[in-house]
N, C-alpha and C positions, 0 to 999 in steps of 0.2 A: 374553539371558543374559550374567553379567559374570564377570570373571575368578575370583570369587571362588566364584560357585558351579558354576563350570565344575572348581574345586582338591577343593571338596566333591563332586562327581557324583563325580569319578576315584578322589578316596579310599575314595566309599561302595561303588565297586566293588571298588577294588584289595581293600577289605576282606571282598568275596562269593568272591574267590578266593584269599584267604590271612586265614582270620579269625583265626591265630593271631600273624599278625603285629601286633608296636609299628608303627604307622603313623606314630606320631610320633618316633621313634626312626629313623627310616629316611631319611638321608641323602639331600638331592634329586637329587645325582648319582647315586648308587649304581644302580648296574643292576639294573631290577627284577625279570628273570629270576632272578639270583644271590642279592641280597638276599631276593627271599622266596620261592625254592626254590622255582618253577613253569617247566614245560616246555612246549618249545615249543606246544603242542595250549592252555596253559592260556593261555598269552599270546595265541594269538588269539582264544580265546576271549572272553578280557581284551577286545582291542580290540572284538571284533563287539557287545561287551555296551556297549561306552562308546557305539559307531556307532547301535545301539537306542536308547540314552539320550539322546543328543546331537543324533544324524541327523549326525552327522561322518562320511565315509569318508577311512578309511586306506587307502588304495594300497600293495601290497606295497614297489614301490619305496622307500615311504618308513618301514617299518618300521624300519630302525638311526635314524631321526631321532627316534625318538619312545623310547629303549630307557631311560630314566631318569623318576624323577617331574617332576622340572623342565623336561623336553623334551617329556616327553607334554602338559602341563600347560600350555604354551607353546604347543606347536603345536595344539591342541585352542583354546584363545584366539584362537588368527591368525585360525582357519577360522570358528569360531563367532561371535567377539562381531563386532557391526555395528561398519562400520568407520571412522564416527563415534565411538563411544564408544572405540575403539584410540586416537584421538588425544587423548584428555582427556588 
């Protein structure tokens, strides 16, 4: 899996738990608790759906690393794509 449809799995969720949200309007920083008005319960929910999709675990710990599109989207790459293809 490459980074590209690792960007497409996370939108296809982000957008199973805010389908009223611009997904392309939404700033890659932007916190996506904030920006699309989902509370805590939904955000894990959020991750446990990407974890199904992906087979990524998120570790509590590392919840504040992942709070934005751009960081989820990043660290979801480190852990996923083979780490041959990271170096291309």
């Amino acid at each position: 899996m490459n980074a590209t449809e690792i960007r497409e799995a996370v939108r296809d969720i982000l957008h199973r738990f805010a389908p009223e949200a611009d997904l392309d309007a939404l700033a890659p920083t932007a916190d996506l608790r904030e920006a699309l008005d989902i509370d805590s319960f939904d955000f894990l929910n959020l991750l446990n759906a990407l974890h199904d999709r992906l087979g990524v675990d998120i570790p509590e710990s590392d919840y504040g690393r992942v709070r934005t599109l751009q960081t989820l989207t990043e660290y979801l790459t480190a852990k996923k794509t083979d780490p041959v293809e990271r170096l291309v």
